[in-house]
Structures are given as structure tokens and as C-alpha cells.
PDB file of N, CA, C and O in Angstrom, chain B, residues numbered from 101:
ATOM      1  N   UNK B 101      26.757  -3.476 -39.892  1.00  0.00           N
ATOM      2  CA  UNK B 101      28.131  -3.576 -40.324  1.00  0.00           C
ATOM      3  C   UNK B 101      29.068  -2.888 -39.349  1.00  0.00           C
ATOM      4  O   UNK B 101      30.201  -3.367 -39.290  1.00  0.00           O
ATOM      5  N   UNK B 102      28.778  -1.782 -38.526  1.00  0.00           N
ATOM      6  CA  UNK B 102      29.575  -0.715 -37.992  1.00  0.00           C
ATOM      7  C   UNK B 102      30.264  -1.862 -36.594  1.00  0.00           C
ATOM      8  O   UNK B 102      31.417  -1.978 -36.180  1.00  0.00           O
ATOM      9  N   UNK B 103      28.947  -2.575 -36.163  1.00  0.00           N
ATOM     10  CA  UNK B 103      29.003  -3.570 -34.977  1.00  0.00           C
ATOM     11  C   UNK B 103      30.407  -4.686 -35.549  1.00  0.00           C
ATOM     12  O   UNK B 103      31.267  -5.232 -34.858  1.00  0.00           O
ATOM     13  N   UNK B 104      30.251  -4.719 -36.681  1.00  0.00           N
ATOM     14  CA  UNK B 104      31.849  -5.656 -36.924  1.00  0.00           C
ATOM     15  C   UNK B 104      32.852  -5.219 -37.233  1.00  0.00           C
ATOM     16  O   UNK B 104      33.858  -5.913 -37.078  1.00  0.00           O
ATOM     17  N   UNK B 105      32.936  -4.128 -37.692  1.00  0.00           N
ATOM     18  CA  UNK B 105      34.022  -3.396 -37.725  1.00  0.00           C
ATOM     19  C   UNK B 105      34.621  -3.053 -36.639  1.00  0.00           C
ATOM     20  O   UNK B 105      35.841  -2.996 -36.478  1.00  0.00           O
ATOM     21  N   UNK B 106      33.599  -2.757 -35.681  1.00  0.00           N
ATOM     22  CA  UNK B 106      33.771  -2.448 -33.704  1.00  0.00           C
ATOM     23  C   UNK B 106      34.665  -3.321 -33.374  1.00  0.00           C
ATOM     24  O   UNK B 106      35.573  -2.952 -32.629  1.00  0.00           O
ATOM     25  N   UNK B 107      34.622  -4.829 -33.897  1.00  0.00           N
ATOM     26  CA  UNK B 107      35.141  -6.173 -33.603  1.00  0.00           C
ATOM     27  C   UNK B 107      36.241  -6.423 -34.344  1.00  0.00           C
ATOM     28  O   UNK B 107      36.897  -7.425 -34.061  1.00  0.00           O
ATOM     29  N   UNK B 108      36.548  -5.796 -35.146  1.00  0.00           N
ATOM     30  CA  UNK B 108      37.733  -6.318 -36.257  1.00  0.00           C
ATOM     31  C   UNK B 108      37.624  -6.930 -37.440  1.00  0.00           C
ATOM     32  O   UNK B 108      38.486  -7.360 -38.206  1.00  0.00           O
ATOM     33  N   UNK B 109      36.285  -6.913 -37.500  1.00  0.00           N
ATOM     34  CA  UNK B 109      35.838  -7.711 -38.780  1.00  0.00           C
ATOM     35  C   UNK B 109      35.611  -6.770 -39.979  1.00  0.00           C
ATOM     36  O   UNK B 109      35.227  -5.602 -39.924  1.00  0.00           O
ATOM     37  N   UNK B 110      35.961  -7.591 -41.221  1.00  0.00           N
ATOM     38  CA  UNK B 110      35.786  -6.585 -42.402  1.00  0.00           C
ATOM     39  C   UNK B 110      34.826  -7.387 -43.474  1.00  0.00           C
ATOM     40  O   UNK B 110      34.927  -8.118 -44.459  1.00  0.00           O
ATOM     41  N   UNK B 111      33.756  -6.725 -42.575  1.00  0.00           N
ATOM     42  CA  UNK B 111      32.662  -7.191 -43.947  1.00  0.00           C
ATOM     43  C   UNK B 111      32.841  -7.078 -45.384  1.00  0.00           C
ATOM     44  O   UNK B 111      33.604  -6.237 -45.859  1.00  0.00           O
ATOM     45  N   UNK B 112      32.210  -7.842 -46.056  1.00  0.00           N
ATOM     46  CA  UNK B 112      31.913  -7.533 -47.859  1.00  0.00           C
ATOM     47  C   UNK B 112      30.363  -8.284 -48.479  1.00  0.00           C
ATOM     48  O   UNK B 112      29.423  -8.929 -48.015  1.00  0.00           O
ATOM     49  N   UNK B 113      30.696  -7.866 -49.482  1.00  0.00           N
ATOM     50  CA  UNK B 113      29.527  -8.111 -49.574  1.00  0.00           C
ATOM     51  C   UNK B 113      29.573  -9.263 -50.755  1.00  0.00           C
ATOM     52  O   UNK B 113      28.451  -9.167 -51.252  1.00  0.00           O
ATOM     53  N   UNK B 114      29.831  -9.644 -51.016  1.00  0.00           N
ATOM     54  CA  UNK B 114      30.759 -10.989 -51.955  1.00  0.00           C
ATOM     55  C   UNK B 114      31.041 -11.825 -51.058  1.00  0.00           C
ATOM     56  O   UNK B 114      31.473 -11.524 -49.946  1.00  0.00           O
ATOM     57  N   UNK B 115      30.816 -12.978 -51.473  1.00  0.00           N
ATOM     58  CA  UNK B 115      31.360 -14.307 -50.964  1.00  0.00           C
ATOM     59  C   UNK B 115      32.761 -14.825 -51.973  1.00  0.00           C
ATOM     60  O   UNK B 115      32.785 -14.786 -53.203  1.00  0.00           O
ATOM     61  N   UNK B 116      33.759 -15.254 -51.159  1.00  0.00           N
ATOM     62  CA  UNK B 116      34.901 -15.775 -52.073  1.00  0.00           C
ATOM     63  C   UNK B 116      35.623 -16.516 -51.265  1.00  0.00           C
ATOM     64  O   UNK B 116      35.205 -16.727 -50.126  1.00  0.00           O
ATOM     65  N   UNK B 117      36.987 -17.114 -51.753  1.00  0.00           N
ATOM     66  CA  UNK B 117      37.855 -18.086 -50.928  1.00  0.00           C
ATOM     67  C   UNK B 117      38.459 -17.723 -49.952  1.00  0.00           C
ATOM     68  O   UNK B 117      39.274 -18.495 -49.446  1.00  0.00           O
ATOM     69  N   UNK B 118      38.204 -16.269 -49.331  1.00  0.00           N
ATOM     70  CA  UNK B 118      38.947 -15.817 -48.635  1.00  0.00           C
ATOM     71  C   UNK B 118      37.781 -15.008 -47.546  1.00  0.00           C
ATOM     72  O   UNK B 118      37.986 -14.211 -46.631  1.00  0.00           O
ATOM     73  N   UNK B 119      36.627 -15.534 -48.034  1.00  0.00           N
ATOM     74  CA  UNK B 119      35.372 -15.430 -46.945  1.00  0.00           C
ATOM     75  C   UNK B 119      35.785 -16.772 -45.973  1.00  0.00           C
ATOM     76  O   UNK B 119      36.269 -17.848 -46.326  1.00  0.00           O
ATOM     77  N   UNK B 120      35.361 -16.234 -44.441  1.00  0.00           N
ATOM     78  CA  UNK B 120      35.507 -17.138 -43.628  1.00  0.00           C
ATOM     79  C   UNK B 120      34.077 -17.254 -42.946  1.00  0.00           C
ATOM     80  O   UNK B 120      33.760 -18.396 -42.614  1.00  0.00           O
ATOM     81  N   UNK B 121      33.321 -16.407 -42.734  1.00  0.00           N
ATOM     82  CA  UNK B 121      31.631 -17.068 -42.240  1.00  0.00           C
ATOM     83  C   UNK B 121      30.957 -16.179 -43.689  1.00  0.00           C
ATOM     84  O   UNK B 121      31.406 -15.214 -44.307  1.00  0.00           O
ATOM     85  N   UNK B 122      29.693 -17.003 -43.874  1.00  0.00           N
ATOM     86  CA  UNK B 122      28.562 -15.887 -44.700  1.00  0.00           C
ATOM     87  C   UNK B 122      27.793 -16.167 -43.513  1.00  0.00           C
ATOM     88  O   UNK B 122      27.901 -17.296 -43.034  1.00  0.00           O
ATOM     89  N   UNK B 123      26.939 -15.220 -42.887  1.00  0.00           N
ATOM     90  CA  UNK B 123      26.012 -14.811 -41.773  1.00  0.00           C
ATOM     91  C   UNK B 123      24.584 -14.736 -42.619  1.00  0.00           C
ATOM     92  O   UNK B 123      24.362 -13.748 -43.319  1.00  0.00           O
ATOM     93  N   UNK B 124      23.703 -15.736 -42.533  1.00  0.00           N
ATOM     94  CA  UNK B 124      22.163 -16.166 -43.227  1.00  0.00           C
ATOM     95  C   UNK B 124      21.309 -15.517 -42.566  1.00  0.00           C
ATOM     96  O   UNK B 124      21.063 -15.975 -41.450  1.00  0.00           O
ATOM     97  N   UNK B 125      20.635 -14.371 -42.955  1.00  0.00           N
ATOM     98  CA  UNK B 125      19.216 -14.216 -42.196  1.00  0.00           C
ATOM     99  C   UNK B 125      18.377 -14.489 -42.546  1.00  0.00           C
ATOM    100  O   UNK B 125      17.615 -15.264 -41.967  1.00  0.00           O
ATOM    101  N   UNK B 126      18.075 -13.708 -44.167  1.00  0.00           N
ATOM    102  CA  UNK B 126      17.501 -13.999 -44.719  1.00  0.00           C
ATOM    103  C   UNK B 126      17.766 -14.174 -46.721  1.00  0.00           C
ATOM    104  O   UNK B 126      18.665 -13.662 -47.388  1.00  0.00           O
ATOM    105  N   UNK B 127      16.759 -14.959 -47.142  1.00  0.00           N
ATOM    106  CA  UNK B 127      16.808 -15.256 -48.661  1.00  0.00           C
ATOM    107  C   UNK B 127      18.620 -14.708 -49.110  1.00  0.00           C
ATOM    108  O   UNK B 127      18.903 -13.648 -49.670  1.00  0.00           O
ATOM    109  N   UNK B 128      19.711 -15.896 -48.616  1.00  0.00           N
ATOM    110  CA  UNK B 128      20.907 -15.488 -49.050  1.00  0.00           C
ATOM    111  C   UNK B 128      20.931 -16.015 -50.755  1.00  0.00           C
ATOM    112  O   UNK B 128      21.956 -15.826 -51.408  1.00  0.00           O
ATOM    113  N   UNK B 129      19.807 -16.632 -51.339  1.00  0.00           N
ATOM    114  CA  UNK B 129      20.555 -16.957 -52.881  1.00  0.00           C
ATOM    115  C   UNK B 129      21.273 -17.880 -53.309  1.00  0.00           C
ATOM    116  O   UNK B 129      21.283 -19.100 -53.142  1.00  0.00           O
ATOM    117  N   UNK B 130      22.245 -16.731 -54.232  1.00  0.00           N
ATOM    118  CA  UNK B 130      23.391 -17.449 -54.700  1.00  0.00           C
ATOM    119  C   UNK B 130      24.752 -17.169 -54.102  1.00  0.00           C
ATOM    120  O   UNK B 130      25.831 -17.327 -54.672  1.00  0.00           O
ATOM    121  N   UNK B 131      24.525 -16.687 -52.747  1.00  0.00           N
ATOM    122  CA  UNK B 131      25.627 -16.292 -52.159  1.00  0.00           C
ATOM    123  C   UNK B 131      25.741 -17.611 -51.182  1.00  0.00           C
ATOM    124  O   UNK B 131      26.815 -18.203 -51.079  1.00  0.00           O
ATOM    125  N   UNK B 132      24.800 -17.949 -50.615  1.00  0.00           N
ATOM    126  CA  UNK B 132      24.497 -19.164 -49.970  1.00  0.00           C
ATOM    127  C   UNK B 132      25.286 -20.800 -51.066  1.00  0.00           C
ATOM    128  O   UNK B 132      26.044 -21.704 -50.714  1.00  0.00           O
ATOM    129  N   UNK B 133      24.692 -20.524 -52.255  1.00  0.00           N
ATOM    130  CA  UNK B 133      25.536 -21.648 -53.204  1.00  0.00           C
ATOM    131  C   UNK B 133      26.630 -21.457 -53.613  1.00  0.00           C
ATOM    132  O   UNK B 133      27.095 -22.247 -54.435  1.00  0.00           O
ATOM    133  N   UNK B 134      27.303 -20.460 -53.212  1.00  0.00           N
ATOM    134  CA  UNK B 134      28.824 -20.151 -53.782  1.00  0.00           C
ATOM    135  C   UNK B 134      29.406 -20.231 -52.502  1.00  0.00           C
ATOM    136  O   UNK B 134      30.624 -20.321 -52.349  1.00  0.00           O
ATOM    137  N   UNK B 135      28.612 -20.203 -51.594  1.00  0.00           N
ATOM    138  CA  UNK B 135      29.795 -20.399 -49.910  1.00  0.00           C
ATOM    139  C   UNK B 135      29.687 -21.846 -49.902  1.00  0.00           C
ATOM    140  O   UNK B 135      30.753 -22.293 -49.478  1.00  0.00           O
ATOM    141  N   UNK B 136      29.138 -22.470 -50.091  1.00  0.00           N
ATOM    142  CA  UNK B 136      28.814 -24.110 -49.588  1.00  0.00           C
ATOM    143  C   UNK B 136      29.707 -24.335 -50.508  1.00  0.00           C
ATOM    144  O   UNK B 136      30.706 -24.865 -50.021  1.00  0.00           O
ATOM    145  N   UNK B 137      29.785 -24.136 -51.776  1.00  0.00           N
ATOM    146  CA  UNK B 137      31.049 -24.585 -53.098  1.00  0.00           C
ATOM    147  C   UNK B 137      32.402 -24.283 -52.616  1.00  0.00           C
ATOM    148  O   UNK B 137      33.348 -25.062 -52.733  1.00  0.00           O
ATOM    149  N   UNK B 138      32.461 -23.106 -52.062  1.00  0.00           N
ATOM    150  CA  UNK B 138      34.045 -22.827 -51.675  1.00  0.00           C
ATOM    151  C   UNK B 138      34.131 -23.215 -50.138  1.00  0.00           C
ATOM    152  O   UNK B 138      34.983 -22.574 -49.522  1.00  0.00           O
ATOM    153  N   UNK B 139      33.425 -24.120 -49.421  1.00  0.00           N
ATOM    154  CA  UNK B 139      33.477 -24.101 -47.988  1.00  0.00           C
ATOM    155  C   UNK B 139      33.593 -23.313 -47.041  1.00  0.00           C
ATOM    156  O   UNK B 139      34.300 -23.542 -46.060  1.00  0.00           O
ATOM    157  N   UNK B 140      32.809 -22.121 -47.237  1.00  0.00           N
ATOM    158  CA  UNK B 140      33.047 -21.523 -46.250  1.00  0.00           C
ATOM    159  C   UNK B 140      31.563 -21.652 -45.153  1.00  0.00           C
ATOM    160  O   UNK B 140      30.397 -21.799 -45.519  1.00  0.00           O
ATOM    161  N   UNK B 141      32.028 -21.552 -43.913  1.00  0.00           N
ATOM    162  CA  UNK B 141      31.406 -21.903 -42.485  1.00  0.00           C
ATOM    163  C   UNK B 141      29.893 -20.766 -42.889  1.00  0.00           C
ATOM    164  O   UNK B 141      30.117 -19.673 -43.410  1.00  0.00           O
ATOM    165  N   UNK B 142      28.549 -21.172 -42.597  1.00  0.00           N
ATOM    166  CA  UNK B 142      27.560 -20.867 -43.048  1.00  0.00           C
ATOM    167  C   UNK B 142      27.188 -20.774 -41.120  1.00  0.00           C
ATOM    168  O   UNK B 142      27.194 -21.597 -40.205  1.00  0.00           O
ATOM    169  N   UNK B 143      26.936 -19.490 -41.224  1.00  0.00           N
ATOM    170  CA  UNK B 143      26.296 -18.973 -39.962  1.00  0.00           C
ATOM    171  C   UNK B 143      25.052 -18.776 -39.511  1.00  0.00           C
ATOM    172  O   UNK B 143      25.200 -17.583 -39.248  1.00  0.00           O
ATOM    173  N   UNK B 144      24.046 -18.979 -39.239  1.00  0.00           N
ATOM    174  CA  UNK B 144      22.580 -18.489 -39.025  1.00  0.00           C
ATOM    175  C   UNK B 144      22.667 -17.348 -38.345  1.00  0.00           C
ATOM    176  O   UNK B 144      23.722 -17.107 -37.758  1.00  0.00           O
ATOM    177  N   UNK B 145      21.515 -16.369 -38.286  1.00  0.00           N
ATOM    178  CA  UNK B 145      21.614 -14.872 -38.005  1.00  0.00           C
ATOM    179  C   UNK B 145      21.320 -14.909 -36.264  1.00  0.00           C
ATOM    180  O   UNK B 145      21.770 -14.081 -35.472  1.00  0.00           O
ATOM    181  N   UNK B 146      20.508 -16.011 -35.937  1.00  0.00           N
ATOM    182  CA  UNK B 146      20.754 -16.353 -34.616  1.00  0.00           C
ATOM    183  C   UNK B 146      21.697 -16.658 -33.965  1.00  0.00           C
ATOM    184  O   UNK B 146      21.794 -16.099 -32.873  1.00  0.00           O
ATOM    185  N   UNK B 147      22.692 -17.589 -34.336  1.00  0.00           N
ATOM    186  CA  UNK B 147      23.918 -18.310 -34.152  1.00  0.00           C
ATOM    187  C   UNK B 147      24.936 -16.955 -34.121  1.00  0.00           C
ATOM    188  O   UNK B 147      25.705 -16.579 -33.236  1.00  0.00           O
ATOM    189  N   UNK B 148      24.666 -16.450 -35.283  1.00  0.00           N
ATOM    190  CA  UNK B 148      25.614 -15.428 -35.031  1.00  0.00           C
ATOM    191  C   UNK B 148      25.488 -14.338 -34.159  1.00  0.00           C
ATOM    192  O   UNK B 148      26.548 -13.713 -34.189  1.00  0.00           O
ATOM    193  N   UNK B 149      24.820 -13.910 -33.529  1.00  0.00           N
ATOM    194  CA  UNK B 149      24.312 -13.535 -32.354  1.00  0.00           C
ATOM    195  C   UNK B 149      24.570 -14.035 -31.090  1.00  0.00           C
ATOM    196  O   UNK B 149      25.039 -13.199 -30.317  1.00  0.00           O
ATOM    197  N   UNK B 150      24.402 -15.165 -30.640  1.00  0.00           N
ATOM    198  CA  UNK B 150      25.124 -15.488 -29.993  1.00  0.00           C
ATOM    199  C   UNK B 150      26.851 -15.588 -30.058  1.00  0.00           C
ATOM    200  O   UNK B 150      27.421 -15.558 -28.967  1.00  0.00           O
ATOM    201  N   UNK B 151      27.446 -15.670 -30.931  1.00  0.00           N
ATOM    202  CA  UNK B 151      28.527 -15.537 -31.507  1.00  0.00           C
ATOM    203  C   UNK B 151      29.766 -14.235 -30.966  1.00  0.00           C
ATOM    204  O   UNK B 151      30.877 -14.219 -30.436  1.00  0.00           O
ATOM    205  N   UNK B 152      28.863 -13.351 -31.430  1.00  0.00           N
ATOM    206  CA  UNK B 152      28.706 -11.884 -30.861  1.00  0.00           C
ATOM    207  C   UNK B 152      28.984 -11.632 -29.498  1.00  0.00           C
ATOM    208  O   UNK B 152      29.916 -10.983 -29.023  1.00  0.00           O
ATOM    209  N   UNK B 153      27.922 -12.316 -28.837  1.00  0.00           N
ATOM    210  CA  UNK B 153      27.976 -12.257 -27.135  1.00  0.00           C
ATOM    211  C   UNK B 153      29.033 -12.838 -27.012  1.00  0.00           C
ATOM    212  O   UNK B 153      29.946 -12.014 -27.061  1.00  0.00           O
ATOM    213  N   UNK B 154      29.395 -13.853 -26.873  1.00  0.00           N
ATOM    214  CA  UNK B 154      30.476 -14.454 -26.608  1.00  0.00           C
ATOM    215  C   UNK B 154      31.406 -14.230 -26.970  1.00  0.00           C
ATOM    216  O   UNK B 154      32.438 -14.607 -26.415  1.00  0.00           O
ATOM    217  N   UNK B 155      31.359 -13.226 -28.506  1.00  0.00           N
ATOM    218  CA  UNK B 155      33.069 -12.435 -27.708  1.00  0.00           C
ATOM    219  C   UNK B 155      32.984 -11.167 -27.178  1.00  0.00           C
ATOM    220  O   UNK B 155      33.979 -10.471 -26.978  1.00  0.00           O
ATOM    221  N   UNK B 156      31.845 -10.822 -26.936  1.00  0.00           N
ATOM    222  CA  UNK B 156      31.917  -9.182 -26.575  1.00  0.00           C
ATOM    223  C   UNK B 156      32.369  -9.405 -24.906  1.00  0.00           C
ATOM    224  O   UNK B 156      32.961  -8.565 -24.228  1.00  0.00           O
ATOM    225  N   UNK B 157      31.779 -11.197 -24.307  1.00  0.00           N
ATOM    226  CA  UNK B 157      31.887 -11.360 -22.847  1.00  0.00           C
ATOM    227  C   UNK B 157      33.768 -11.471 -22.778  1.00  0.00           C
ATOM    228  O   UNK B 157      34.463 -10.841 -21.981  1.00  0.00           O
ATOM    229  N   UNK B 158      34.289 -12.460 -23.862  1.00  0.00           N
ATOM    230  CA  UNK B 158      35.926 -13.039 -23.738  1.00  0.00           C
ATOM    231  C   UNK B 158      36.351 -11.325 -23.536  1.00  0.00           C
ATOM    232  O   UNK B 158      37.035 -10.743 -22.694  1.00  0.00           O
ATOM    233  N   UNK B 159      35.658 -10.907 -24.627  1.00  0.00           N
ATOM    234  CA  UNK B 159      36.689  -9.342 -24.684  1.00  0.00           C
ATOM    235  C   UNK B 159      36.341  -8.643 -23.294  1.00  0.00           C
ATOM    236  O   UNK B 159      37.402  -8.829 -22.698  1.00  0.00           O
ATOM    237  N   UNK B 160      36.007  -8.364 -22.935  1.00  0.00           N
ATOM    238  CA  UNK B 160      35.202  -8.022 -21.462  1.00  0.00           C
ATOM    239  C   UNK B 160      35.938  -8.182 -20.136  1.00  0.00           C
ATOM    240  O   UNK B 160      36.266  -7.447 -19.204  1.00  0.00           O
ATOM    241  N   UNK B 161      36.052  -9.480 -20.468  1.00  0.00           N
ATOM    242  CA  UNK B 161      36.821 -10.086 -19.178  1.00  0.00           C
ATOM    243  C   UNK B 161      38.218  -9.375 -19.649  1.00  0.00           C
ATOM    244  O   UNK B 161      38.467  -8.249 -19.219  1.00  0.00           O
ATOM    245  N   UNK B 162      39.080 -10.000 -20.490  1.00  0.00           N
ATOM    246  CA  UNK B 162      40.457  -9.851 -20.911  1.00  0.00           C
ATOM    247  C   UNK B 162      40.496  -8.329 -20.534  1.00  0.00           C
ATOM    248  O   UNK B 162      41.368  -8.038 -19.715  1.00  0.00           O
ATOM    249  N   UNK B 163      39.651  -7.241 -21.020  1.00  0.00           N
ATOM    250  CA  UNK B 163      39.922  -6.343 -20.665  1.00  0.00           C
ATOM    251  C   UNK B 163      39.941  -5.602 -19.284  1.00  0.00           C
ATOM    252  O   UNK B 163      40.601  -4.614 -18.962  1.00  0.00           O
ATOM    253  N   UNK B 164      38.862  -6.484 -18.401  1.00  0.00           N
ATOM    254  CA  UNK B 164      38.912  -6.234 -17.152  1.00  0.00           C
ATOM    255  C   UNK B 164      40.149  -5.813 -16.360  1.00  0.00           C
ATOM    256  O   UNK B 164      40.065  -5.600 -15.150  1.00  0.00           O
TER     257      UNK B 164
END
């Protein structure tokens, strides 16, 4: 969690209409059937990882 906060992100731990990714690693549930109901963008724990890199590189550069 500390790694997204680093980023600007404000985790929770609830899914709702105002969730924009749920991040899947593992056995997400019913958090998994309540994001697909409210549409929100369903991430794999790999995907999101790469995700990660790619902005830690944008931020990187910009800050260069």
C-alpha cells in the first residue's frame, strides 16, 4: 500500500463507484463481482506491475 501512496494513489479496501482499478492477485471474491457490476477496470497483479514501471519510468524522465 505505502508503494501507492508513494504514487498518489489512495487505496481502500472496498470496491465502489468511485473505485477506478481493483488490482487481482489473488481469490478477489465478491469484490471481483461488485467491480465487474459497477464497471470498474479489473487489473491483474502482473499487469499491474507493469503498470507501476511505466509510471515510475514517465515520472523519471519528467523529472529528469
Amino acid at each position: 500500500m505505502a508503494m501507492l501512496k508513494e504514487r498518489g494513489a489512495h487505496p481502500v479496501y472496498n470496491v465502489s463507484s468511485r473505485t477506478d482499478y481493483l488490482i487481482v492477485v489473488e481469490r478477489p471474491g465478491i469484490k471481483l463481482e461488485k467491480a465487474l457490476t459497477l464497471g470498474v477496470c479489473i487489473v491483474p497483479g502482473y499487469e499491474f506491475e507493469s503498470m507501476l514501471a511505466q509510471y515510475d519510468e514517465q515520472h523519471n524522465q519528467d523529472g529528469a
